[in-house]
N, C-alpha and C positions, 0 to 999 in steps of 0.2 A: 504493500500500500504506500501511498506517496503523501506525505504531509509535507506542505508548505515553512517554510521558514520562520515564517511572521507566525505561524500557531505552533510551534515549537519553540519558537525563544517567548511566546504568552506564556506557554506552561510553564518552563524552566522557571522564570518571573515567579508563575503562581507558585510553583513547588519550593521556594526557596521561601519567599513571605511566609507560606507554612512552616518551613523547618524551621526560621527563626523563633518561631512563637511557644515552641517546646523545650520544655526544660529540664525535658530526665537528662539520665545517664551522666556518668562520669568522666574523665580524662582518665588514661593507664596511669598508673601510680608506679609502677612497678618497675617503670623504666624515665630514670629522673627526666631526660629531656621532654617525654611526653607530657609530663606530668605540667609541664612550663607550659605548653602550647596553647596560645588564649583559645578557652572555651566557644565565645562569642561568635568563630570561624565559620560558615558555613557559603556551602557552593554547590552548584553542580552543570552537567554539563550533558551535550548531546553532539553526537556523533556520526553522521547520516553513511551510507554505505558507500554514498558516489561522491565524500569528503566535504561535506557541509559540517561546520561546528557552532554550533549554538550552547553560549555559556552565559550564568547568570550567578551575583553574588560576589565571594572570593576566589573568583576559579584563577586567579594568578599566585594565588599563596602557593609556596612550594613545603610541601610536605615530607612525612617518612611513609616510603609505600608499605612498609611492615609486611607483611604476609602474602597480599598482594604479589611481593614477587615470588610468591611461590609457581605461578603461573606461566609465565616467560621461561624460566627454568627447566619445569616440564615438557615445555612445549622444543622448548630446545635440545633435552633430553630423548622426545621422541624423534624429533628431527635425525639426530647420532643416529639411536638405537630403534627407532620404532616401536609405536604403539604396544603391540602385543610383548615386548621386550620388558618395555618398562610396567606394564599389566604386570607380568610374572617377578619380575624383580622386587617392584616396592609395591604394589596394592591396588586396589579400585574397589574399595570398600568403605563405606562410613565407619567411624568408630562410635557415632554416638556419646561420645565423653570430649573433655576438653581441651583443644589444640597441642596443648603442652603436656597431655596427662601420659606418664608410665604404666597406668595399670595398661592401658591398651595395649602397651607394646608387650608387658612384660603376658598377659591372657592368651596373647598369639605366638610364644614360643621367639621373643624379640624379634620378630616378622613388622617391618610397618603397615599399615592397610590402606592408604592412601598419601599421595603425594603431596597435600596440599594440608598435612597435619608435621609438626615441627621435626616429628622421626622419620617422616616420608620425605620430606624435603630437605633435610640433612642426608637423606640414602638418595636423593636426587642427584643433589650437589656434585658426593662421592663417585655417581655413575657416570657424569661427563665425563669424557675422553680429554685430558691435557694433562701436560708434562710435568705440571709444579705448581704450589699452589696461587702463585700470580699471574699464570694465563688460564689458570681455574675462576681466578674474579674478572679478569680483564674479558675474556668471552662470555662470559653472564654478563657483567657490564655494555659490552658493544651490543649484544642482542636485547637488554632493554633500552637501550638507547634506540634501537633500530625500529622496536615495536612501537614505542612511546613518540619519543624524541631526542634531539642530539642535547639538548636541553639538563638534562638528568645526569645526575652527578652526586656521588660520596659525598655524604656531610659527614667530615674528621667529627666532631663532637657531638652526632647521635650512634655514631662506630664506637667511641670512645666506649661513653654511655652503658651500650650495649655488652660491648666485648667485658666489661668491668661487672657485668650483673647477670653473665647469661651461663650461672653456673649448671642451674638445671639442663640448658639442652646440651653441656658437657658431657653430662652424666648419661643424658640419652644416648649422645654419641656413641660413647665407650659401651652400652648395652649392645646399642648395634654391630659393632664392631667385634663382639665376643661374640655373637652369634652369627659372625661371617654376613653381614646386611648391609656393612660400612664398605665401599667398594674403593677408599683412599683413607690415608693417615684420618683417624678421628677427630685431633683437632685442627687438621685442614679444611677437613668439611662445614664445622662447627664455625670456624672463623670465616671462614668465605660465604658461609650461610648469613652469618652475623653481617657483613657484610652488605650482602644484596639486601637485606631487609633496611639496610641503612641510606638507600640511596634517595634525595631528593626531585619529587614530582609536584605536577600541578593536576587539577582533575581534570583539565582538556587532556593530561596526558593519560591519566585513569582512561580518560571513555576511547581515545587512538587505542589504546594494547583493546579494549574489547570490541573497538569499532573493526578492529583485523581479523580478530574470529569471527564477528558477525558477517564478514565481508570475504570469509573461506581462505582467510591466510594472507590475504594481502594489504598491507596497509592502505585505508581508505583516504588518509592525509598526502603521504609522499609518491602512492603508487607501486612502493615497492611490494614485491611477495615475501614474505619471510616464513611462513608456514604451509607446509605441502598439506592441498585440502583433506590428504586419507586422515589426517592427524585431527582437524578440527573436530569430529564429533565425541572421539576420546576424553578432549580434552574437555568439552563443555561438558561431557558425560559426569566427569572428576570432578568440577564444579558444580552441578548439580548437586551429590552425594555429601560433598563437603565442602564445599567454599564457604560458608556461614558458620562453619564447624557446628556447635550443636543443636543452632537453630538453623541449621541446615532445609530440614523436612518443613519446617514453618515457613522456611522463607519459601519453599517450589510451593508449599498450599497455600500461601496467602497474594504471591507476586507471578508465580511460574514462569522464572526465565532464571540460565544460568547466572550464579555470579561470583563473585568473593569479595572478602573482607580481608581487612586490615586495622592494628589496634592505632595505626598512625587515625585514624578516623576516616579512612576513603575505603566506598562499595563502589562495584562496579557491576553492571548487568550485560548481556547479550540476547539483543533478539536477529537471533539469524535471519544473513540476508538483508537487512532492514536499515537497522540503528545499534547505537550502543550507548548507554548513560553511564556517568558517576556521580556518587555525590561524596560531598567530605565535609565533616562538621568532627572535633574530636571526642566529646562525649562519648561512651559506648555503656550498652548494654553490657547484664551479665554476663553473656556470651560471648562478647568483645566485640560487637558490632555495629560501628556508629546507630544512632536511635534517628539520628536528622534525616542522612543517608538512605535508612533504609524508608524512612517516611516519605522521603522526596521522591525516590525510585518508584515506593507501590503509587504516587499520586499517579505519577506522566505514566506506568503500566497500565492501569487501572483507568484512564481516560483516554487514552490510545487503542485499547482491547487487545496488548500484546503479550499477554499470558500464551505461552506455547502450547498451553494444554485444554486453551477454550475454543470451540468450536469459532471458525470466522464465518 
C-alpha cells in the first residue's frame, strides 16, 4: 500500500505528542551512562521502502543502540555462514526469561536458544570469521555503518561504562565456552560484544537497518544491498520470537510486526516490503523496553493496518 508523505510525517507528529504525555518506565540504572540520558528524549521515525524518511521529535539525538545490535550481527553472521548454520549453532528459540538470564542457558545444557539474547549474541560474535579481535569489531562496525549509516560510531565512555560493569555477561561467556558454544577466546567475544552494543545512532538510523529488511536486504536510503534476501525471513523470524525479549509474545499480539529493542531506549519495527519505524525515548519497561517507543510504534501500526497477521 502507498501512503503519502504529508500522512506519514501527521502521524509521526501525532505519535510522538502521545509518547510525550507518558510517564512510566524508567532509564537502565545498571549501566551508569544510561542512567544520565535525559529522560525527556523522545522520537521516532519512518522509513518508506523506495527511501523516503519521515522523522518527528528528537530523531537527531545520537544514542546507545544497546541490543539493537544484536541484529546487524546476525545478519552478518548468516551472510558468513548461513541461515541454517547459525539455526544449528546458536538457536531460534524464545527463552521466555530475561535477556541476560543464566538459568536459560544453564536448562539447555549451556546451548544458547536465540541470537538476539546476550548468550546468543556473544556465541554470535565468536562465530564471525576474523583473524583477531580488532577486525572482529572493525567488521561488525563497517557493516552497521553500512546498514545504518556512515554516521555511527564508538562512544569511548558508554564502552568505558560498559566494559567496567559487564561482569555478568563474563561469566556467560566463560559458561559458553566450557561447553564448546564460544566459537573465539571468551573474553574476545565478550568485549567486542560490549563493544557493538556501544556504538552511537540516531532513530533515522534505527528505522534504515529495519527499513533494509523490510526492503529484502537492500538499503532503502543509499541503495546499497547488504543482505542476501534467502537470509531476511530468518532473520525477522528471530525477531519475532525474541526481539522484545520477554515481552516478546505481547508485543506480535498487540503490534504484529517484527522488531527489537534496546535498553539505550530505541525499538524498531519491520513491515515487509513497505516501511520501517523506530522510536527512542529512554525510559523502559520491566522488560527493558522503551514504554514511549513501543506506544509510538503500536499508534502508526495500528492506524496504518500493518499488523502482518491481520487480514488486508
Amino acid at each position: 500500500m502507498n501512503y503519502s508523505i504529508d500522512q506519514l510525517q501527521t502521524l509521526a507528529d501525532e505519535a510522538v505528542s502521545m509518547g510525550r504525555k507518558c510517564s512510566d518506565g524508567a532509564n537502565a540504572d545498571y549501566i551508569p551512562f544510561l542512567a544520565s540520558v535525559p529522560s525527556h528524549l523522545c522520537a521516532l521515525s519512518i522509513v518508506t521502502c523506495d527511501g523516503n524518511v519521515v522523522h518527528s521529535g528528537d530523531a537527531d539525538y545520537r544514542f546507545a543502540i544497546e541490543s539493537i545490535s544484536k541484529v546487524p550481527s546476525l545478519a552478518l553472521a548468516m551472510e558468513q555462514k548461513g541461515a541454517e548454520m547459525v539455526r544449528t549453532k546458536i538457536g531460534a528459540e524464545p527463552t521466555g526469561l530475561p535477556f541476560n538470564s543464566v538459568l536459560a542457558l544453564v536448562a539447555h545444557k549451556d546451548k544458547p536458544l536465540s541470537p538476539l539474547v546476550n548468550a546468543g549474541a556473544m556465541a554470535t560474535v565468536s562465530f564471525l570469521d576474523a583473524p583477531d579481535k580488532e577486525a572482529r569489531w572493525q567488521m561488525i562496525l563497517d557493516f552497521q555503518r553500512r546498514i545504518m549509516s556512515a554516521n555511527v560510531s564508538l562512544s569511548d565512555d558508554i564502552n568505558t561504562s560498559e566494559q567496567d560493569t559487564n561482569f555478568h555477561n563474563r561469566g556467560i561467556a566463560w559458561l559458553l565456552y566450557a561447553a564448546g558454544n564460544c566459537f573465539s577466546d571468551p573474553m574476545e567475544a565478550c568485549e567486542v560484544y560490549t563493544r557493538q552494543c556501544s556504538t552511537l545512532v540516531t532513530c533515522d538510523d534505527l528505522a534504515t537497518l529495519a527499513g533494509t529488511l523490510a526492503n529484502n536486504g537492500t538499503n532503502p536510503v543509499t541503495g546499497e544491498k547488504i543482505i542476501s534476501p534467502q537470509n531476511i525471513a530468518p532473520i525477522l523470524a528471530e525477531m519475532t520470537m525474541e526481539g522484545l525479549y520477554d515481552y516478546s509474545g505481547d508485543w506480535a499480539f498487540l503490534v504484529g510486526l517484527p522488531g527489537k529493542s534496546g535498553v539505550g531506549g530505541g525499538v524498531l519495527a519491520v513491515v515487509p516490503g513497505q516501511m520501517a519505524i523506530a522510536g527512542f525515548s529512554p525510559p523502559l519497561d520491566e522488560a527493558g523496553n522503551s514504554v514511549r517507543a513501543q506506544l509510538m510504534i503500536r499508534y502508526i501500526a495500528n492506524k496504518l493496518n500493518l499488523n502482518v497477521y491481520a487480514p488486508k
